[in-house]
Each structure stands twice: as C-alpha cells, then as structure tokens.
N, CA, C and O atoms as a GROMACS GRO file, in nm:
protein
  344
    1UNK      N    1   0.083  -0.118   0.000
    1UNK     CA    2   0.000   0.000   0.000
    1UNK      C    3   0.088   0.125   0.000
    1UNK      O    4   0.195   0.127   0.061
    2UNK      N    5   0.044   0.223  -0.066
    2UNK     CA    6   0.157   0.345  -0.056
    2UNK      C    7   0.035   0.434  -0.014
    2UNK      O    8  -0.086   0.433  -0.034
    3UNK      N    9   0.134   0.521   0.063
    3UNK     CA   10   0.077   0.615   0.163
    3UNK      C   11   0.128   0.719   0.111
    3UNK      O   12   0.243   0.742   0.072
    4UNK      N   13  -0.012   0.811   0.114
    4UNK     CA   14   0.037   0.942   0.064
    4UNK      C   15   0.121   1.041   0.042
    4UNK      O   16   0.138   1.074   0.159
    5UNK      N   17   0.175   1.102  -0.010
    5UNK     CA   18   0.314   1.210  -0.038
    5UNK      C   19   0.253   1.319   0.131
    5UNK      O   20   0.136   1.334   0.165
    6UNK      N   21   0.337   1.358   0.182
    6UNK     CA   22   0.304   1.515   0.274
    6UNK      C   23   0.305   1.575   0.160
    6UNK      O   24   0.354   1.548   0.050
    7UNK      N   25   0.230   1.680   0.210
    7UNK     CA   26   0.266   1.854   0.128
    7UNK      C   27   0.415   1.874   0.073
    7UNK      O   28   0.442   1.856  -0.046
    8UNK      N   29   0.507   1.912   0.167
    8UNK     CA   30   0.582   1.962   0.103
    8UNK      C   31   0.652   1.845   0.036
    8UNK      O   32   0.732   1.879  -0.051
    9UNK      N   33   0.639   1.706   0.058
    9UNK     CA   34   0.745   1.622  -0.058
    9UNK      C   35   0.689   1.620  -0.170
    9UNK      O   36   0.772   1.602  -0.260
   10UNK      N   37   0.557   1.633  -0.214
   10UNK     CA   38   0.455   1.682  -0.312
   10UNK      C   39   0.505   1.811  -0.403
   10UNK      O   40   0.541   1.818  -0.521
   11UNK      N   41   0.492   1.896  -0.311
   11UNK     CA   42   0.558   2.009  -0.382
   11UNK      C   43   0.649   2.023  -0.424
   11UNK      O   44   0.646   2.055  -0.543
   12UNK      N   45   0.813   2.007  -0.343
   12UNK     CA   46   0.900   1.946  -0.378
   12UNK      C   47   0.902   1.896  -0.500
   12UNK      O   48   0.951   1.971  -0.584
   13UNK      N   49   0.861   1.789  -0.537
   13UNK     CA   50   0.835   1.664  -0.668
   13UNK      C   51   0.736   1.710  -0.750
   13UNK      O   52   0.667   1.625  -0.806
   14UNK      N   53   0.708   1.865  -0.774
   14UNK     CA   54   0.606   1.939  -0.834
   14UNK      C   55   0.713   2.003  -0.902
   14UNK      O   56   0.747   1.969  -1.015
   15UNK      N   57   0.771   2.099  -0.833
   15UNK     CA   58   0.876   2.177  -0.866
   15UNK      C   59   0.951   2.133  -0.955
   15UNK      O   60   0.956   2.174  -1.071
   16UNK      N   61   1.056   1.990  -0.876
   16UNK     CA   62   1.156   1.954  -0.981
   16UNK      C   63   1.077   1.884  -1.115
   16UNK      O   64   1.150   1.872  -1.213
   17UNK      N   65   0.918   1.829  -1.133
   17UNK     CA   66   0.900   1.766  -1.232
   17UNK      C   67   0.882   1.952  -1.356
   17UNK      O   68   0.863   1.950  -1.477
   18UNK      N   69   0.891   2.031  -1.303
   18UNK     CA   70   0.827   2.204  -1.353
   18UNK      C   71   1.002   2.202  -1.451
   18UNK      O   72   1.018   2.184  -1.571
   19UNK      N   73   1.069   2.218  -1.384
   19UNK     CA   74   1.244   2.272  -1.412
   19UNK      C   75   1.236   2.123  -1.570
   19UNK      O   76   1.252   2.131  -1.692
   20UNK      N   77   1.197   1.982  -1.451
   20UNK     CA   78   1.291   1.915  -1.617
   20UNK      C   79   1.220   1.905  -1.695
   20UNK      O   80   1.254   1.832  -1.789
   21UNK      N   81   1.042   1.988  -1.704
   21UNK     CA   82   0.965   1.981  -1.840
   21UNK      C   83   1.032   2.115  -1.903
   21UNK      O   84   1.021   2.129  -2.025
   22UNK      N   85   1.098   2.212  -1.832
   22UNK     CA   86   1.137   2.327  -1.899
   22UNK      C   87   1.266   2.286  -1.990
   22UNK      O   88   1.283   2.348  -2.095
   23UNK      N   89   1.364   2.175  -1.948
   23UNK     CA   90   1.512   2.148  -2.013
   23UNK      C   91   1.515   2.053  -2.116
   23UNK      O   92   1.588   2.038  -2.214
   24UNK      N   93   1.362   1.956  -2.047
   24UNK     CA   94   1.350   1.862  -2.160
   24UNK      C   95   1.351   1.858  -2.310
   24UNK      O   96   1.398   1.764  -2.375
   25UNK      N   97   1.282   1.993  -2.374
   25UNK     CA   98   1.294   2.043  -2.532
   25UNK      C   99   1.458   2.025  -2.578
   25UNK      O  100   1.484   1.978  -2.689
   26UNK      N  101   1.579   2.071  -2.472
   26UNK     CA  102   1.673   2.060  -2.548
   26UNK      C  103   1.738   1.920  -2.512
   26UNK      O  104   1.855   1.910  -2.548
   27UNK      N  105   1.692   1.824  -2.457
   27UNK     CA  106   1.729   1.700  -2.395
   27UNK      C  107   1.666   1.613  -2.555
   27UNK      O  108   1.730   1.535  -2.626
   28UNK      N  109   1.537   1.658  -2.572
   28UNK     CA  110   1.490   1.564  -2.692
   28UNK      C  111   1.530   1.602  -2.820
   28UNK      O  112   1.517   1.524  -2.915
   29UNK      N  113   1.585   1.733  -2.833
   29UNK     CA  114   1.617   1.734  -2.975
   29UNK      C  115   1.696   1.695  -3.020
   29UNK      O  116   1.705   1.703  -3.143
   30UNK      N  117   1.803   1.630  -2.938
   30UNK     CA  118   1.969   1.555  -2.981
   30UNK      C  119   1.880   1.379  -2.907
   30UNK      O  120   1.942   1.297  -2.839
   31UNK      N  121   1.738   1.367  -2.946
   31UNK     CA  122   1.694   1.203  -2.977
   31UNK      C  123   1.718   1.158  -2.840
   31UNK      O  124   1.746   1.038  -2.840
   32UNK      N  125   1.718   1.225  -2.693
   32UNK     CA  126   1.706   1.160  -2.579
   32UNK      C  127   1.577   1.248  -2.493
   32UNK      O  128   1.514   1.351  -2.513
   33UNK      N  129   1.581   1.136  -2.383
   33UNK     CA  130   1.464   1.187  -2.280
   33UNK      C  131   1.492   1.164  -2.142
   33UNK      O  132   1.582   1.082  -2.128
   34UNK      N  133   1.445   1.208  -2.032
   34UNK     CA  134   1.430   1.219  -1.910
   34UNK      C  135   1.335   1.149  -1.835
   34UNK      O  136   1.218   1.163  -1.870
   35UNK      N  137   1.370   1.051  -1.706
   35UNK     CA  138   1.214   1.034  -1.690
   35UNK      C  139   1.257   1.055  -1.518
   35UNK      O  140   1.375   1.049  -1.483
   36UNK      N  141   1.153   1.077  -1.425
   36UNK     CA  142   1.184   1.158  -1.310
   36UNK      C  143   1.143   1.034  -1.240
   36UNK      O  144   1.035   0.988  -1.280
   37UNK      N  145   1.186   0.986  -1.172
   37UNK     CA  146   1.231   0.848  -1.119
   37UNK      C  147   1.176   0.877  -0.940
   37UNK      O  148   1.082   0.808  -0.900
   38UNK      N  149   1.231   0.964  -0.857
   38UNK     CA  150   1.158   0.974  -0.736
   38UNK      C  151   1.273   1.103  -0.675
   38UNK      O  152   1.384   1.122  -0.724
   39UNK      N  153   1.216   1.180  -0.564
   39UNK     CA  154   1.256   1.280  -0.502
   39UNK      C  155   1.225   1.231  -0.363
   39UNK      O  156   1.120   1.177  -0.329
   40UNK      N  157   1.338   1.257  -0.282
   40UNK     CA  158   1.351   1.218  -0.163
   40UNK      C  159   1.305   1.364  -0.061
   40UNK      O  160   1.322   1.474  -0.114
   41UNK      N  161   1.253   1.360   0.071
   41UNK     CA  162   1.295   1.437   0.162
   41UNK      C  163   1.422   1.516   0.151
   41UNK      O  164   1.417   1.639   0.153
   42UNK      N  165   1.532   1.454   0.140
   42UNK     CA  166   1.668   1.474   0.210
   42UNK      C  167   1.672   1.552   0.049
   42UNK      O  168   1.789   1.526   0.023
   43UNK      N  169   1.628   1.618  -0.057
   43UNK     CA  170   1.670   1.654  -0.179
   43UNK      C  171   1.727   1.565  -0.278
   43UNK      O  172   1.718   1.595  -0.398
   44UNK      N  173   1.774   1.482  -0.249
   44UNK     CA  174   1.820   1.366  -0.367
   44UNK      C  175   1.687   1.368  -0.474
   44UNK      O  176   1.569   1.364  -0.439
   45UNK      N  177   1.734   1.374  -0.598
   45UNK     CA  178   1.667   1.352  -0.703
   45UNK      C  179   1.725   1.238  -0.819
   45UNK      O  180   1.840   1.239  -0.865
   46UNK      N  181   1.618   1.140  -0.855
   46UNK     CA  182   1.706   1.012  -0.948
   46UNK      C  183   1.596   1.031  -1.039
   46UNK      O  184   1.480   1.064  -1.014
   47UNK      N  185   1.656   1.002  -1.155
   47UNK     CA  186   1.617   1.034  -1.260
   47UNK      C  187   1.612   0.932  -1.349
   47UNK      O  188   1.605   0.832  -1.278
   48UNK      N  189   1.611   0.901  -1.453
   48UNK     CA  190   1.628   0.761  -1.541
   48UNK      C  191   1.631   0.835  -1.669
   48UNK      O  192   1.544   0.919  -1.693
   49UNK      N  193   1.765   0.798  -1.786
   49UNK     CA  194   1.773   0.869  -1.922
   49UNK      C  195   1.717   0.761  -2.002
   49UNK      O  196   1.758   0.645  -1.998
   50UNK      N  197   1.618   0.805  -2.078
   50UNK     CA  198   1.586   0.696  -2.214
   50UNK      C  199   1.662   0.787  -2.356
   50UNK      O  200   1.732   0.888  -2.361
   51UNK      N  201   1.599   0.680  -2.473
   51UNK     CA  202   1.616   0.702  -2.580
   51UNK      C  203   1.796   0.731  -2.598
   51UNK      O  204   1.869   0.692  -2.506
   52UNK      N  205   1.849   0.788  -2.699
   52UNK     CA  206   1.993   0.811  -2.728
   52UNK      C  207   2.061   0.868  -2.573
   52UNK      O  208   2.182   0.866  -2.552
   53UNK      N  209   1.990   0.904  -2.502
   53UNK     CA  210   2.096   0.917  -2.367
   53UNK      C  211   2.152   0.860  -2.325
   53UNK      O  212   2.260   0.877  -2.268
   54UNK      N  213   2.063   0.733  -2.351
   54UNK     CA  214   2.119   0.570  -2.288
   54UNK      C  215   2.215   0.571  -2.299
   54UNK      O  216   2.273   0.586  -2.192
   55UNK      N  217   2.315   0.558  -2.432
   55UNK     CA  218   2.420   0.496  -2.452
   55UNK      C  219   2.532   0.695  -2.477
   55UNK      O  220   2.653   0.703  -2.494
   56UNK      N  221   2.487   0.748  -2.473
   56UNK     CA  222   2.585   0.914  -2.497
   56UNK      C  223   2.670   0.889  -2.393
   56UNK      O  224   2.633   0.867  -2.278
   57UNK      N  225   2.844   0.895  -2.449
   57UNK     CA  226   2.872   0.939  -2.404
   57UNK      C  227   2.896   1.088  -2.301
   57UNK      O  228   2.964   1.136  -2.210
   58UNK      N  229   2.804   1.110  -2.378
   58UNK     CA  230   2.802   1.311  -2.262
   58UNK      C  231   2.682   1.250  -2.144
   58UNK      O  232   2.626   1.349  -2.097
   59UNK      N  233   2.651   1.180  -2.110
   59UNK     CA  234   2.563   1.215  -2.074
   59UNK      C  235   2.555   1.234  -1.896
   59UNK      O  236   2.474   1.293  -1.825
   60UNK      N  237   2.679   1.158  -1.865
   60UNK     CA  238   2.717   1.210  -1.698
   60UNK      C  239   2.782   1.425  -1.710
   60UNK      O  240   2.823   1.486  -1.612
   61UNK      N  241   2.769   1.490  -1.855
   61UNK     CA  242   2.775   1.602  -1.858
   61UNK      C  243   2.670   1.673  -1.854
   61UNK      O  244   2.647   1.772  -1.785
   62UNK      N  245   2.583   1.599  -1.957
   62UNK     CA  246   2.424   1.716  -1.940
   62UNK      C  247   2.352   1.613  -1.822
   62UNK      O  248   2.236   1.593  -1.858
   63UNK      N  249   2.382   1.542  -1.695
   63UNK     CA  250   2.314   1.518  -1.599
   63UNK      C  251   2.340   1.619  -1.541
   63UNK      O  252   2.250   1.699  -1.513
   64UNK      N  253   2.528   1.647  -1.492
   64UNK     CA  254   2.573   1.715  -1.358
   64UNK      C  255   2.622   1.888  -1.435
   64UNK      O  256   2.613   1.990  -1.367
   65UNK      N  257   2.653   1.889  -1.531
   65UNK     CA  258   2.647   2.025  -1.595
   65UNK      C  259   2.505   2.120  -1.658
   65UNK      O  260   2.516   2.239  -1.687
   66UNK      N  261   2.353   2.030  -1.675
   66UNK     CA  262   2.264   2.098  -1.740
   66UNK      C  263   2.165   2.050  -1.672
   66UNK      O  264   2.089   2.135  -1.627
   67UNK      N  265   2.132   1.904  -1.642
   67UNK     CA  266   2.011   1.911  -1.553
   67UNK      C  267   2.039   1.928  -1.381
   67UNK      O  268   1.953   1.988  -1.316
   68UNK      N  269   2.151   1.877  -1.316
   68UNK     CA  270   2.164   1.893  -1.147
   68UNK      C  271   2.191   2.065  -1.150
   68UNK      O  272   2.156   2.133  -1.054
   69UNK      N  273   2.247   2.118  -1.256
   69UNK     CA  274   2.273   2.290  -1.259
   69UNK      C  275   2.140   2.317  -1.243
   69UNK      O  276   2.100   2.356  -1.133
   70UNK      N  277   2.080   2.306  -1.316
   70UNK     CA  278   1.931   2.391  -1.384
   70UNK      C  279   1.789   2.320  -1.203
   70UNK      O  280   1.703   2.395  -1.156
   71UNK      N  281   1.802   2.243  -1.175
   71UNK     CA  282   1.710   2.171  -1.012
   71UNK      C  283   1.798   2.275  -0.990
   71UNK      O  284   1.764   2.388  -1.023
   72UNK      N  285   1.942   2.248  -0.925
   72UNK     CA  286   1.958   2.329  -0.761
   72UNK      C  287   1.994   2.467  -0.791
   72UNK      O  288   2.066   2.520  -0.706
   73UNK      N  289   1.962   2.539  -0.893
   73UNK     CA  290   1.928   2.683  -0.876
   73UNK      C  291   1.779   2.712  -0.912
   73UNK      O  292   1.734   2.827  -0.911
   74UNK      N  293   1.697   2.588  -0.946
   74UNK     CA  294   1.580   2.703  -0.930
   74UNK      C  295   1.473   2.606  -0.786
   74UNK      O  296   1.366   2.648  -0.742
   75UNK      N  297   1.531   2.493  -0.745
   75UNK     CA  298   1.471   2.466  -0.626
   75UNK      C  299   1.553   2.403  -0.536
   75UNK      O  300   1.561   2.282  -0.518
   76UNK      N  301   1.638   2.524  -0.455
   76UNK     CA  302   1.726   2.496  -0.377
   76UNK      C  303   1.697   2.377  -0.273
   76UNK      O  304   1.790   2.345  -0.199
   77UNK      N  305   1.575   2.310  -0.261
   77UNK     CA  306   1.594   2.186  -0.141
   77UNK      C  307   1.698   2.106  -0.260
   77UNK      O  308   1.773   2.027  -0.204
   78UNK      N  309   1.711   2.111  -0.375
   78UNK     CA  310   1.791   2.013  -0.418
   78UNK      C  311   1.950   1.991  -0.380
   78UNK      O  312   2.040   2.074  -0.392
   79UNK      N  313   1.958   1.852  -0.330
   79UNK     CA  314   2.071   1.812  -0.302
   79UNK      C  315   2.210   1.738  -0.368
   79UNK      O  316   2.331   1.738  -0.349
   80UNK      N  317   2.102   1.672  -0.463
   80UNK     CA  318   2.145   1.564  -0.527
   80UNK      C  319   2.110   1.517  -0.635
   80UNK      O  320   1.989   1.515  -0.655
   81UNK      N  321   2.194   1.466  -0.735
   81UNK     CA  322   2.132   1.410  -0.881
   81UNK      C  323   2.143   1.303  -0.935
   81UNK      O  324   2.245   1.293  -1.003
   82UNK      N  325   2.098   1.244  -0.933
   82UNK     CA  326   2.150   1.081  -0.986
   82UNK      C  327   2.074   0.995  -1.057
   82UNK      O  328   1.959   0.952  -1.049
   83UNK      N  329   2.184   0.979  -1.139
   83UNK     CA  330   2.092   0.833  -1.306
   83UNK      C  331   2.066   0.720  -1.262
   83UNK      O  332   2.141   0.691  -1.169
   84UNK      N  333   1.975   0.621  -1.294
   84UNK     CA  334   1.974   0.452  -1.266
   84UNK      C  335   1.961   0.449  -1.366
   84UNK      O  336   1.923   0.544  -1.434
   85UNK      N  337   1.989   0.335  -1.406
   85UNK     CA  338   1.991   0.268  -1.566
   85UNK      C  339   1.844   0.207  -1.595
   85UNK      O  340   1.798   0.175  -1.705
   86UNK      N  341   1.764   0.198  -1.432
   86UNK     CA  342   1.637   0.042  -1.454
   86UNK      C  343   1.560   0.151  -1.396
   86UNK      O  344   1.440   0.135  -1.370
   0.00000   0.00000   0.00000
C-alpha cells in the first residue's frame, strides 16, 4: 500500500518535475529523454535517461552540468542528482 506524499514532498516533486519539463525540449532534440524516477525528503533527485541518452557518451555532462545545474538553482531543497539505468 503506498501512503500518501506530505505537502511539502509533493511540492518538492512538483517543482523539480516544472524545471525538467522546462530542459527537456533541449534533452529531446539531440533524440534523448528524461524520466523523473523519485525525489527524496533529504533533496536527492534520481532520474532515469531513455532514448539516445542511454548509450551518450556526454551524458554524466548534461546530468551534472545541465540538468543537477538547472534543479539546484531554481529549487534549492535540491541536493542531489543521480541516473539509474532500470
């Protein structure tokens, strides 16, 4: 059974899904995508890359240079950024 989000982890996970629909246009036009995987309390955010991200080499660059940049300046609880492959 899953038990409801609180308010603010809601919001939280409102916010950061707001920022990566804004980065996503330039994420898909070089044939990759984003998918928002879960947001923690503590700010950790995991993410999951589909399509050509999968295999890009850049892509530990536009995680920690374009998407962890672009979360922890426009919703400072962010702490953290991180890919899973599954």
């Amino acid at each position: 059974m899953l038990l409801p989000m609180s308010r603010p982890a809601a919001d939280l996970r409102t916010r950061v899904h707001q920022v990566l629909e804004m980065i996503r246009p330039a994420i898909q036009a070089d044939g990759g995508d984003v998918e928002l995987v879960g947001v923690e309390p503590d700010g950790t955010v995991t993410l999951r890359f589909r399509g050509a991200c999968v295999s890009c080499p850049s892509r530990n660059i536009t995680l920690q240079g374009s998407i962890e940049h672009n979360l922890r300046e426009r919703v400072p609880e962010v702490r953290a950024v991180h890919a899973v492959n599954r």
